[in-house]
TORKOL-4160 file (C-alpha; in steps of 0.2 Angstrom, whole numbers, padded with zeros to 4 digits, m for minus):
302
<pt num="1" X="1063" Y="m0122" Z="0498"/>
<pt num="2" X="1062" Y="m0142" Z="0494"/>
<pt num="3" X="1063" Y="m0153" Z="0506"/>
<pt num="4" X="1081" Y="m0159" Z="0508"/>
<pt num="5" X="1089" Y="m0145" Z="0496"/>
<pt num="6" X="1101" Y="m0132" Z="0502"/>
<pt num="7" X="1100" Y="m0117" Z="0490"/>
<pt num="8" X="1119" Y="m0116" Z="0490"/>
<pt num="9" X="1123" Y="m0134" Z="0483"/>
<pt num="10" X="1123" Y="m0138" Z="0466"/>
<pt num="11" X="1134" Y="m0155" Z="0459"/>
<pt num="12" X="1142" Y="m0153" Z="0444"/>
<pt num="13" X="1148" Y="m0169" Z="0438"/>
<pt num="14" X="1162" Y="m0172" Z="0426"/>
<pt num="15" X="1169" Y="m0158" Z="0438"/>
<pt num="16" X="1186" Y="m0161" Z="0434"/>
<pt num="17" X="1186" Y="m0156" Z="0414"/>
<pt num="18" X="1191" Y="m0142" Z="0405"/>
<pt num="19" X="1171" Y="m0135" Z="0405"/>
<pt num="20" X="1168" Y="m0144" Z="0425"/>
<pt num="21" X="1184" Y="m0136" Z="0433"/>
<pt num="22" X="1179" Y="m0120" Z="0425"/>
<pt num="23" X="1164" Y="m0119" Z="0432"/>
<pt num="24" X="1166" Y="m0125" Z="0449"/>
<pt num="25" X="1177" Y="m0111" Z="0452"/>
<pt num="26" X="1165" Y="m0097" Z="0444"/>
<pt num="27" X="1150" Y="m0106" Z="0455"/>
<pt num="28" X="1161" Y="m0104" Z="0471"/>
<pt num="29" X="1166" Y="m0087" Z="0468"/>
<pt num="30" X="1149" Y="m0082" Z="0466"/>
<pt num="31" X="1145" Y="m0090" Z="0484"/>
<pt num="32" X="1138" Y="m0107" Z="0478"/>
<pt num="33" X="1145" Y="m0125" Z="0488"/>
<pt num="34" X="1151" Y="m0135" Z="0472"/>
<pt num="35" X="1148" Y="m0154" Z="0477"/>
<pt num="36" X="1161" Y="m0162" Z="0461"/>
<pt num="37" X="1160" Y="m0177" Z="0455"/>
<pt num="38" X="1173" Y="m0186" Z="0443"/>
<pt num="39" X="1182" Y="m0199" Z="0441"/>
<pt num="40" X="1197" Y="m0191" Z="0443"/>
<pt num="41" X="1194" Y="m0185" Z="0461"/>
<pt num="42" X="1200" Y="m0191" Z="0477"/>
<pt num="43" X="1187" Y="m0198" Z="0491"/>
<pt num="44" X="1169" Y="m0197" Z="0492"/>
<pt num="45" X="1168" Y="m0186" Z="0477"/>
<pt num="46" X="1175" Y="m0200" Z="0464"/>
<pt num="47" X="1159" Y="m0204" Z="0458"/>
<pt num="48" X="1155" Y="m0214" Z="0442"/>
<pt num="49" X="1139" Y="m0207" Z="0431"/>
<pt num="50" X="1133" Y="m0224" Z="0428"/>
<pt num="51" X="1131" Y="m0230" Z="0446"/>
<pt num="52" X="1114" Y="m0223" Z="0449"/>
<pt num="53" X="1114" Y="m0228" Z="0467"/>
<pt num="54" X="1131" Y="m0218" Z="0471"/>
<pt num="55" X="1126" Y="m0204" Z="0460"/>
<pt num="56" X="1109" Y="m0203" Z="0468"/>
<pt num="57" X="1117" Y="m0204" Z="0486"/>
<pt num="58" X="1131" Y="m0189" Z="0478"/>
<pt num="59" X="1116" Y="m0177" Z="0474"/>
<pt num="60" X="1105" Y="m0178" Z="0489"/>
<pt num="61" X="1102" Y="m0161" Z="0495"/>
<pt num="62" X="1107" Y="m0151" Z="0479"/>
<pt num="63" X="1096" Y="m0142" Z="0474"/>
<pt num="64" X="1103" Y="m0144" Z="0455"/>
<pt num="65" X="1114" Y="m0156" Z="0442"/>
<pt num="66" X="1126" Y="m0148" Z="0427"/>
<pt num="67" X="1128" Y="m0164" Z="0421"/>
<pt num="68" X="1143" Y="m0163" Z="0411"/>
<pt num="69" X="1155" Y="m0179" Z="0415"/>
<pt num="70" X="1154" Y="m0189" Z="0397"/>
<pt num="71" X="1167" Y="m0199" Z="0384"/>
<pt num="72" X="1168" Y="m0183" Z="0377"/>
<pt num="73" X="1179" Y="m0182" Z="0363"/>
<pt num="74" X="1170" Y="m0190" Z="0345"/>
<pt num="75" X="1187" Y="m0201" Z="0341"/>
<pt num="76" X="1186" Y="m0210" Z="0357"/>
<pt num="77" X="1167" Y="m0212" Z="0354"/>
<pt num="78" X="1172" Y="m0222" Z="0337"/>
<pt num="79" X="1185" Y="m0232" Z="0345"/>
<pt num="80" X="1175" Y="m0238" Z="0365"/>
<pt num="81" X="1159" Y="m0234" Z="0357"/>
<pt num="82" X="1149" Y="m0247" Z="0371"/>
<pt num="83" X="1158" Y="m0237" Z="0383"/>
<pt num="84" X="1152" Y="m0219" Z="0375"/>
<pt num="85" X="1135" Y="m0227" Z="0375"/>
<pt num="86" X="1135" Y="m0233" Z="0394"/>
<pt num="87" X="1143" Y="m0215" Z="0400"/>
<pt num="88" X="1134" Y="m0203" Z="0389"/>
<pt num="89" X="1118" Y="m0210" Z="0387"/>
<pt num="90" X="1117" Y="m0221" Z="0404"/>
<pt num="91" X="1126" Y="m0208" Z="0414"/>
<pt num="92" X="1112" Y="m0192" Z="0408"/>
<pt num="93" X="1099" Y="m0206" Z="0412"/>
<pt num="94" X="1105" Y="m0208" Z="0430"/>
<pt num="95" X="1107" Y="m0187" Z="0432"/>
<pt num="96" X="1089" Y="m0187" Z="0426"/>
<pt num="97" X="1082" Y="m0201" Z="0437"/>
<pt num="98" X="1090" Y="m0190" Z="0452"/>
<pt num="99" X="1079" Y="m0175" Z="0448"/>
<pt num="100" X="1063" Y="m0189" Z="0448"/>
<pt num="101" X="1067" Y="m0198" Z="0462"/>
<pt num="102" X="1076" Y="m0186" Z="0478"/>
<pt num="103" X="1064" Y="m0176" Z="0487"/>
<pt num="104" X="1072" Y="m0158" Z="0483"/>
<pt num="105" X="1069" Y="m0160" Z="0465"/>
<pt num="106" X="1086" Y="m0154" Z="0456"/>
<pt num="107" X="1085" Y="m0146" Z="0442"/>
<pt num="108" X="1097" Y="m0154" Z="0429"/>
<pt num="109" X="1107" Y="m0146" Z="0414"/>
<pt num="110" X="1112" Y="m0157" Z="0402"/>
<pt num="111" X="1128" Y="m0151" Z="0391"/>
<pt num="112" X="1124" Y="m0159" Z="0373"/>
<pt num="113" X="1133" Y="m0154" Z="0359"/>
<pt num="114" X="1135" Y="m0146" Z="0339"/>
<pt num="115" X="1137" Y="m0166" Z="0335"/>
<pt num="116" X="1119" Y="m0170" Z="0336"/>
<pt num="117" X="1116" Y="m0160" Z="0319"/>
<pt num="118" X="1130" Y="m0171" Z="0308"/>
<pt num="119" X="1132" Y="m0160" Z="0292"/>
<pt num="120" X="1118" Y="m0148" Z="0294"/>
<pt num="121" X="1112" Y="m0144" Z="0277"/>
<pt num="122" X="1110" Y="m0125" Z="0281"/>
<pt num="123" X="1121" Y="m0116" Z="0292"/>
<pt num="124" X="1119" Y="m0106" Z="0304"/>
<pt num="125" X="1110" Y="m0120" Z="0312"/>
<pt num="126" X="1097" Y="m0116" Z="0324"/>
<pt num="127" X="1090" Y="m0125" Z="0339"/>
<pt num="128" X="1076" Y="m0134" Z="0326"/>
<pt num="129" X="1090" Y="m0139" Z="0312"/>
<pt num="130" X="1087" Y="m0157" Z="0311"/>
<pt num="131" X="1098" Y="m0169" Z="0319"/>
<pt num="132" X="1106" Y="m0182" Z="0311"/>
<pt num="133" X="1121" Y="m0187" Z="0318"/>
<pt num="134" X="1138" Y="m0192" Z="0310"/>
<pt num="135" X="1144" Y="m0202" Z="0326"/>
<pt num="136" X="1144" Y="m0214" Z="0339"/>
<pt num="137" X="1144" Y="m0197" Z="0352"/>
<pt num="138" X="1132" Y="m0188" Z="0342"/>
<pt num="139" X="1119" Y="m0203" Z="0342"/>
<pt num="140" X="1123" Y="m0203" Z="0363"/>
<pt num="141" X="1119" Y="m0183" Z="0363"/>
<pt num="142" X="1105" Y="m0185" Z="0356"/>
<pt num="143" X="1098" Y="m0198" Z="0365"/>
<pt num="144" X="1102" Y="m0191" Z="0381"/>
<pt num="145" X="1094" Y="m0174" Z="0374"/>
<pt num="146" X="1080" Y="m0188" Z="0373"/>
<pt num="147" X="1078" Y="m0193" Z="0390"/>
<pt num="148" X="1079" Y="m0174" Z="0394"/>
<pt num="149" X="1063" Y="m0171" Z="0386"/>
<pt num="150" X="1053" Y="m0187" Z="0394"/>
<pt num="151" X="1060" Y="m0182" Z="0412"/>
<pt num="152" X="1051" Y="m0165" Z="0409"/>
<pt num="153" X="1036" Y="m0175" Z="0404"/>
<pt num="154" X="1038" Y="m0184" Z="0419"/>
<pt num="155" X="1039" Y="m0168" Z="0431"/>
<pt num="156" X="1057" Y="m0164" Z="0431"/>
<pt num="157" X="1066" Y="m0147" Z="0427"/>
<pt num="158" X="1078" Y="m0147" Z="0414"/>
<pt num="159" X="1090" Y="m0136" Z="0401"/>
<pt num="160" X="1099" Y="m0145" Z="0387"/>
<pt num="161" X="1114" Y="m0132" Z="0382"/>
<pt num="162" X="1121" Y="m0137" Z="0363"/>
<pt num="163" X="1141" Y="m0131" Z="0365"/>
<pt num="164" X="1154" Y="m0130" Z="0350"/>
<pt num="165" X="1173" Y="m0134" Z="0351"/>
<pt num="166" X="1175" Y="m0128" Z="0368"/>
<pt num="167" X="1191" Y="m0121" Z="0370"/>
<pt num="168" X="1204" Y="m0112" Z="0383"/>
<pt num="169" X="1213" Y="m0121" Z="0393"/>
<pt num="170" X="1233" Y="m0125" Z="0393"/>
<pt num="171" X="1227" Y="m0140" Z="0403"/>
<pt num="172" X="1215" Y="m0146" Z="0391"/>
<pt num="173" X="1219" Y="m0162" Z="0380"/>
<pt num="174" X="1233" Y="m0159" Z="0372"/>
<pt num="175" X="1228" Y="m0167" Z="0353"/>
<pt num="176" X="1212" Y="m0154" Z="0355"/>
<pt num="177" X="1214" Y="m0143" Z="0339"/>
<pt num="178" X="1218" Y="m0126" Z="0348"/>
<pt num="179" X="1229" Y="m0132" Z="0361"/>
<pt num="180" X="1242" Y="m0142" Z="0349"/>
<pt num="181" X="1242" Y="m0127" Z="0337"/>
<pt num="182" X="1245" Y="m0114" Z="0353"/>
<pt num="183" X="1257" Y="m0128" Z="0359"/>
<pt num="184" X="1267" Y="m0128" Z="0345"/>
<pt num="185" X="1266" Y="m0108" Z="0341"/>
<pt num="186" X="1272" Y="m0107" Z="0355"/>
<pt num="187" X="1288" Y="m0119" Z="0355"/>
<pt num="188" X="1290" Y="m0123" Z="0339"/>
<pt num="189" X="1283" Y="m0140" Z="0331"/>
<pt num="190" X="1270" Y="m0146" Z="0316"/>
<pt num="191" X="1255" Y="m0139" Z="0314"/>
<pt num="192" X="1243" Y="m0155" Z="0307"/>
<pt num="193" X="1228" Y="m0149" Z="0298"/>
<pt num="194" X="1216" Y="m0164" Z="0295"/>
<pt num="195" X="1203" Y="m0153" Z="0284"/>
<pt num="196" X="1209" Y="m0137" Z="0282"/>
<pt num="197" X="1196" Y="m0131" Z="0276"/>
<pt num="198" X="1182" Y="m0135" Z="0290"/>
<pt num="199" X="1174" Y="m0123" Z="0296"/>
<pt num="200" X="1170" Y="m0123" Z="0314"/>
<pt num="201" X="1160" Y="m0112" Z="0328"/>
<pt num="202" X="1176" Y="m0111" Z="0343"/>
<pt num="203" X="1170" Y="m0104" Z="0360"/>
<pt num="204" X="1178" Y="m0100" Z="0374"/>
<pt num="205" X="1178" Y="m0109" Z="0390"/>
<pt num="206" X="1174" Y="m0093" Z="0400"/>
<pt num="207" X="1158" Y="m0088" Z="0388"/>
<pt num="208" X="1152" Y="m0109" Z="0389"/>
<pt num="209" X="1153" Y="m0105" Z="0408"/>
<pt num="210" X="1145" Y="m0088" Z="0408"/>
<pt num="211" X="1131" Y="m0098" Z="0399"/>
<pt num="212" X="1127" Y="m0112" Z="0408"/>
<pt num="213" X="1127" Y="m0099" Z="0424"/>
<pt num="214" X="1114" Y="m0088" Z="0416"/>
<pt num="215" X="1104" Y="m0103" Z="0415"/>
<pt num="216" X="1105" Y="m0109" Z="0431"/>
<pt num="217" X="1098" Y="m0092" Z="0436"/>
<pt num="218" X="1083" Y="m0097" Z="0424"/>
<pt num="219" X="1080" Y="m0113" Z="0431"/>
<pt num="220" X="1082" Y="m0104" Z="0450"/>
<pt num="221" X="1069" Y="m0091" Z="0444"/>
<pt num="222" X="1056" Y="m0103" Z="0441"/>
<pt num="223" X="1058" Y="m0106" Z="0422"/>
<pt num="224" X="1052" Y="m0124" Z="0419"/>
<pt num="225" X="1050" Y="m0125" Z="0399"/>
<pt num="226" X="1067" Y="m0119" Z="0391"/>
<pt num="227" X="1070" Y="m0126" Z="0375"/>
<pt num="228" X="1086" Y="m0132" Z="0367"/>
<pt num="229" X="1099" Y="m0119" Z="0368"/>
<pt num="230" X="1114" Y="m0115" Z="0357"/>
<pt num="231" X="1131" Y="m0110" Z="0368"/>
<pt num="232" X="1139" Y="m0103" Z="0351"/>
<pt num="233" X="1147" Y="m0087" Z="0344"/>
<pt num="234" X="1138" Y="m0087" Z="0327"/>
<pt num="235" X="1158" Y="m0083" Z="0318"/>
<pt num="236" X="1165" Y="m0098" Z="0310"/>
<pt num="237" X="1183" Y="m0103" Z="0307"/>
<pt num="238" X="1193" Y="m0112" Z="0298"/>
<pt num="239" X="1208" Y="m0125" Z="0304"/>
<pt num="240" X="1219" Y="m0115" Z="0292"/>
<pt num="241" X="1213" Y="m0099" Z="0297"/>
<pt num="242" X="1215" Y="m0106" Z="0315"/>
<pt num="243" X="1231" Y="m0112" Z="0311"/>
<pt num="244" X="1237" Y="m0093" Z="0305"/>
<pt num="245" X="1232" Y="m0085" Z="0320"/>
<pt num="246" X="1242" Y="m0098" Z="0331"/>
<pt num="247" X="1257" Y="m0094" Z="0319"/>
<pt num="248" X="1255" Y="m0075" Z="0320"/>
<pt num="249" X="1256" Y="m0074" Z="0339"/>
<pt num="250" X="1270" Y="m0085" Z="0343"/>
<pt num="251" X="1287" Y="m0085" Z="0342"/>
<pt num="252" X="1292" Y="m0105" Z="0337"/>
<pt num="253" X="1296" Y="m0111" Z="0323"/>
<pt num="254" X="1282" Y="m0122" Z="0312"/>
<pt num="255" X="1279" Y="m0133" Z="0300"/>
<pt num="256" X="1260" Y="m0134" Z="0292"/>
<pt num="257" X="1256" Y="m0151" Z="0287"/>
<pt num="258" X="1239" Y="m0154" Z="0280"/>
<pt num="259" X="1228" Y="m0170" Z="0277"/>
<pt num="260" X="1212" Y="m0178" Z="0275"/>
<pt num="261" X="1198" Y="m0175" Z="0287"/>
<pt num="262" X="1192" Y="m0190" Z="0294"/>
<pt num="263" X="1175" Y="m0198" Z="0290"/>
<pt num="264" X="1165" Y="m0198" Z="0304"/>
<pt num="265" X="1170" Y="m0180" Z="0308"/>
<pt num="266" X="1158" Y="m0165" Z="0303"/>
<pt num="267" X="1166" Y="m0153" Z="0290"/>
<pt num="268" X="1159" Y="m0136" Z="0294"/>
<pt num="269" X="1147" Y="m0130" Z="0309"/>
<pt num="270" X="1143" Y="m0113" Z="0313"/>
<pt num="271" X="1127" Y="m0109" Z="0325"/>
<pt num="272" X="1112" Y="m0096" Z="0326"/>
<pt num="273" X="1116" Y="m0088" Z="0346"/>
<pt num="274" X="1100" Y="m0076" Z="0346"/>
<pt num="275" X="1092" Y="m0088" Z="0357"/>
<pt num="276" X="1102" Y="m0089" Z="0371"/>
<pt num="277" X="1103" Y="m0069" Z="0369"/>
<pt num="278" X="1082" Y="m0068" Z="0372"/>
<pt num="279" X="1081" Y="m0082" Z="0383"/>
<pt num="280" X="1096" Y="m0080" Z="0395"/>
<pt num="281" X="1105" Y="m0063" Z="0389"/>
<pt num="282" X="1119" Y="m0072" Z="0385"/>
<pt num="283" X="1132" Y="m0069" Z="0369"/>
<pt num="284" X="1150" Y="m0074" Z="0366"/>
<pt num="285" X="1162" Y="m0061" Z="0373"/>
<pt num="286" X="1179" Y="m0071" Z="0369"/>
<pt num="287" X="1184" Y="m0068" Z="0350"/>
<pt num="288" X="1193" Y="m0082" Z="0342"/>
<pt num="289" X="1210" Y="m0070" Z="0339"/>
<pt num="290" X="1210" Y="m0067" Z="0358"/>
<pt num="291" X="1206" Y="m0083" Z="0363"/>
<pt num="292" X="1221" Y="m0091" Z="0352"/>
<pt num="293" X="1232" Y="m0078" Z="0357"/>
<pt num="294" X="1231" Y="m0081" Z="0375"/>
<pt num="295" X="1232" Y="m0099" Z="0375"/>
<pt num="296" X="1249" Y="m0097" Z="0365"/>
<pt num="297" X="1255" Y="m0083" Z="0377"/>
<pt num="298" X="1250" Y="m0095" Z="0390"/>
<pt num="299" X="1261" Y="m0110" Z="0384"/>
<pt num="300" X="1273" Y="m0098" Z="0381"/>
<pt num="301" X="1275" Y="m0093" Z="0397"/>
<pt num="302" X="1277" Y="m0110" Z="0406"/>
C-alpha cells in the first residue's frame, strides 16, 4: 500500500450532483469510505476545486480522485465563462497536482464530456474523432483532458471518462431536457423543443456510475495506460422523439412548442461504446423508453 493511503478512501469531488450523489452512494454500498467534497456541503467537506491548498489537505490519504465537481452545464459556460475556465480547467489542474504531489499517489478520474468533439463530422464518434469544440465548456474539457495526459507523463495514474447527457434524477436541474419533459408529462405543462430534431446519445445516471466504478477497478488492478473512454449507449435520440416518450407515459396535459437550437449547442452526437466494452466490460443497461418512463412515474408520484 502507499504511504498514507487507506484502501477504502476515495474523494469524489462535485459529490453533491446528479453523477457525484450517485456515486457516493454506489461506492459506500460496496464498502468504500466516500470523503465528498462540494460546495454545497456542510463543514470540512465544503471544499472548492480551485483551492489547491484545501483540495490537497481534502485528499490526503485517498487512495484515489473522481474528480467530477465543474460549471457543468454549456449555457452557464457561455454566460461566467472566466468562472467555467477557473473551475473546470483550474479545478482538474488542482485534482491532478494531488495525484503529483501526496505521498499515496491517487489515482484521478477525470469526467470530460461528448462537448470536446463539437459537431463531429462522422458519427458514431470514437475516442480518436477530432476534437473541436463548439463552447466555452468544451474548450475547458479539453484542456483539462489536457493536463490529464501531462500528469501521466509526469508519473500520475489517470482515466478520462467522455459522458453524454447524463440523465435520471427527479432532483437534477430542472431546465435539463429530460427532467422538464418528465416534469411536465407528468403534471401537465409545455414541452420546449429548441431543435427538434438533434440527435443525442442520453445515458443513465446508474450506467454513467456502473462505468466510472468498472474503472476504478482498472485503476485499483494496476492499469496505468487507459485511453480516453466513451460512457455512451451508442442509440441516438432525438428531442422530438424524446418528447413523445415523455408524452406517452404520463398522464398531463401538454403543449409541444418548438424553436431554434441555439448556436453554440451541438446538433447531433451519438458515440462508438465498444471500448469501454474491451477495456472495462462495461455497456449501457438503461434504455432510453425506461429511463423516461421512470423519471415521469417518479414526478408523478411526488
Amino acid at each position: 500500500m502507499p504511504p498514507g493511503a487507506d484502501r477504502s478512501n476515495v474523494l469524489v469531488t462535485g459529490s453533491e450532483g446528479l453523477i457525484g450523489s450517485a456515486l457516493a452512494r454506489a461506492l459506500a454500498s460496496s464498502g468504500w469510505t466516500v470523503r465528498r467534497c462540494d460546495l454545497s456541503c456542510a463543514g470540512t467537506d465544503r471544499v472548492d476545486v480551485t483551492d489547491a491548498a484545501r483540495l490537497l489537505a481534502h485528499a490526503h490519504g485517498c487512495v484515489g480522485i473522481v474528480h467530477l465537481a465543474a460549471v457543468s452545464r454549456v449555457a452557464w459556460g457561455e454566460q461566467r465563462p472566466e468562472e467555467c475556465w477557473r473551475t473546470n480547467v483550474g479545478g482538474s489542474a488542482n485534482a491532478l497536482q494531488c495525484a503529483l504531489s501526496l505521498p499515496q499517489s491517487p489515482w484521478v478520474i477525470l469526467a470530460s464530456s461528448r462537448e470536446v468533439y463539437g459537431q463531429a463530422e462522422q458519427l458514431p464518434a470514437h475516442e480518436e474523432t477530432p476534437l473541436a469544440p463548439l463552447n466555452v465548456y468544451g474548450r475547458a474539457k479539453v484542456e483539462a483532458e489536457r493536463q490529464c495526459w501531462l500528469a501521466r507523463d509526469a508519473g500520475a495514474r489517470v482515466a478520462v471518462l467522455r459522458l453524454s447527457n447524463v440523465y435520471g434524477s427527479l432532483q437534477d436541474h430542472s431546465d435539463r431536457v429530460i427532467p422538464a419533459f418528465a416534469r411536465a408529462a407528468a403534471f401537465g405543462g409545455v414541452l420546449r423543443l429548441d431543435g427538434p430534431d438533434c440527435q443525442f446519445d442520453f445515458t443513465h445516471v446508474d450506467d454513467a456510475v456502473d462505468g466510472i466504478v468498472a474503472t476504478i477497478r482498472a485503476l485499483e488492478g494496476g492499469e496505468r495506460d487507459l485511453p480516453p473512454i466513451h460512457l455512451v449507449t451508442g442509440r441516438a435520440t432525438s428531442l422530438r422523439e424524446l418528447a413523445a416518450m415523455a408524452i406517452a407515459s404520463g398522464a398531463g396535459k401538454t403543449e409541444v412548442q418548438e424553436g431554434e437550437r441555439r448556436d453554440y449547442d451541438v446538433s447531433r452526437f451519438w458515440g462508438d461504446p465498444s471500448r469501454a466494452r474491451r477495456l472495462l466490460g462495461w455497456q449501457a443497461k438503461v434504455g432510453i423508453e425506461q429511463g423516461v418512463r421512470a423519471m415521469v412515474e417518479g414526478f408523478a408520484r411526488q
